[in-house]
N, C-alpha and C positions, 0 to 999 in steps of 0.2 A: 331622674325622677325620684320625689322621697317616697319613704314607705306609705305613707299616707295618701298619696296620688295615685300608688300601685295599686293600692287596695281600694280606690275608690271606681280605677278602669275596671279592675274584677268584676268589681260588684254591677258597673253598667252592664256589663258583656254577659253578665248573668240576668242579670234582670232583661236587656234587651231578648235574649236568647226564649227565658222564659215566657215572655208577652208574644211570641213570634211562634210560641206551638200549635197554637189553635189554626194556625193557615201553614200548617206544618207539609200539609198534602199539593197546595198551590207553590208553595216555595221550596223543593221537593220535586215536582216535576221535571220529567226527563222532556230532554230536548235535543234531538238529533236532525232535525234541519240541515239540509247539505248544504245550503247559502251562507256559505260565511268562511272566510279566509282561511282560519286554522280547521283543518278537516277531522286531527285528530279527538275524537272524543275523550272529555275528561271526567274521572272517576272519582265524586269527590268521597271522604269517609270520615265518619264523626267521631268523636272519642266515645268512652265507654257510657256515661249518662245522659252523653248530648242527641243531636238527633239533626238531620239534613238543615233544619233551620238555622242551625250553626254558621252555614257557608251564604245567609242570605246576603250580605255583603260583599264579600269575594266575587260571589257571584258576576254580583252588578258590577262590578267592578272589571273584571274579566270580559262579560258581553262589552264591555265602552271599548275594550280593546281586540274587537272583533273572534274572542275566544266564546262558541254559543252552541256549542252540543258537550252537553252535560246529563251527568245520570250520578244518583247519589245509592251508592250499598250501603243497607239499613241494616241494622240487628238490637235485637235487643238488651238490656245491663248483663253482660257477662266479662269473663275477662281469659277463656281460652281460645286465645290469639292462635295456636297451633289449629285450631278446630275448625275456627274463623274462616282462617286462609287459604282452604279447598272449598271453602262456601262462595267466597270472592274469586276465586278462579273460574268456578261458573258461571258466576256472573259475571263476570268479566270476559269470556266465550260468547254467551248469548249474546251480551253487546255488540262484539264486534260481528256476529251474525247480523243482529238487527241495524245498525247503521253501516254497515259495508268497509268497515277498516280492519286494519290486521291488527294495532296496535292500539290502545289507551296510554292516555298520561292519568296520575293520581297523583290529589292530594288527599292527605290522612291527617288529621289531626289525633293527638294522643294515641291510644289506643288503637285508633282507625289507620297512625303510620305504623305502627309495629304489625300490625296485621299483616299491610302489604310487603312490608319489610320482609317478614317471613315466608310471604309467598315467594319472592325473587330469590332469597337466599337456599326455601329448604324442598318448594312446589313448584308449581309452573309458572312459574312467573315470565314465562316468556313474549304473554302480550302484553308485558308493561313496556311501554317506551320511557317513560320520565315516571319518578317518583318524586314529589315534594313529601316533608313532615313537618308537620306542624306544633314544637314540644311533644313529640314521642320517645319514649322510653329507649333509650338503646343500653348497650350492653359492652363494654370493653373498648368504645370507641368503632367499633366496627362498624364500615358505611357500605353499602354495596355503590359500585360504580356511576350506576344513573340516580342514585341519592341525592336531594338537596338538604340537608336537615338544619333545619332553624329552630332555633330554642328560642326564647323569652330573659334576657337579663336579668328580669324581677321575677321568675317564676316558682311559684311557691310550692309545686307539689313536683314538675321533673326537672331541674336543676340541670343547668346548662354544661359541657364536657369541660373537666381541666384544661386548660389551655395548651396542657402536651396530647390531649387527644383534637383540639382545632387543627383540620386540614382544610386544602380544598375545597371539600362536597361539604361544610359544614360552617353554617354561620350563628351568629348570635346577635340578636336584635335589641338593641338598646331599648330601657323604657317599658318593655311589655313581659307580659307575664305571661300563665298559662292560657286564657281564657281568648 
């Protein structure tokens, strides 16, 4: 992909993003229906400017493959990820009160992975079952074990690990950036 392709995906995935907040509360909506294959609920989390309308594609994408109890943890522009991640603990508690599971799967994107990242690593992160991230910030290569973390090839603002920190739980996606 050249620069000029990259930065033109940005700009859709921004402009899509931004056309998509006014119905920000409809696509956003928690969904915990027990009809549907995968049972465990999924915790999506936005980066730090973004907002639940981020994942409206994921989303749909997900339900076609039978994945349909979903809940998004919101917050507002900040950026203490430490502060964040006992806020996401309780919600992440309440959920699995309200839909009847012990465990969540999360994805995070930016900011939204490093949140949960730190809950697993330094809170309770004990009803995370699966962690995806979505270009989030990490730190020395360190993954916690149920990590998936995927960066962006072209990503312009968190830059994807030296190739001495690619392991296992860590891939990099040709072509895509941060957004």
């Amino acid at each position: 992909m050249t620069r000029f392709e990259t930065v033109r995906a940005e700009l859709a995935a921004l402009l899509t993003s931004s056309l998509a907040m006014p119905f920000a509360r409809q696509l956003a909506a928690e969904s915990l229906g027990t009809d549907c294959p995968h049972p465990t609920p999924v915790v999506l989390i936005h980066g730090l400017f973004g907002s639940a309308t981020n994942f409206h594609a994921l989303r749909r994408s997900l339900e076609a493959r039978g994945v349909a109890r979903f809940a998004s943890f919101t917050y507002g522009p900040r950026i203490d990820y430490q502060v964040l991640a006992p806020e996401l603990g309780e919600f992440i508690g309440r959920l699995c009160e309200r839909s009847g599971e012990a465990q969540v799967d999360i994805v995070g994107h930016s900011l939204g992975g490093t949140v949960a990242r730190w809950l697993i690593e330094h809170g309770d992160g004990g009803r995370i079952r699966r962690l995806v991230t979505l270009g989030a910030p990490w730190y020395g290569g360190r993954f916690p074990a149920r990590e998936l973390a995927l960066f962006g090839e072209a990503d312009w603002l968190i830059p994807a690990p030296a190739a001495e920190h690619v392991r296992g739980q860590v891939r990099i996606v040709p072509g895509s950036g941060h957004l």
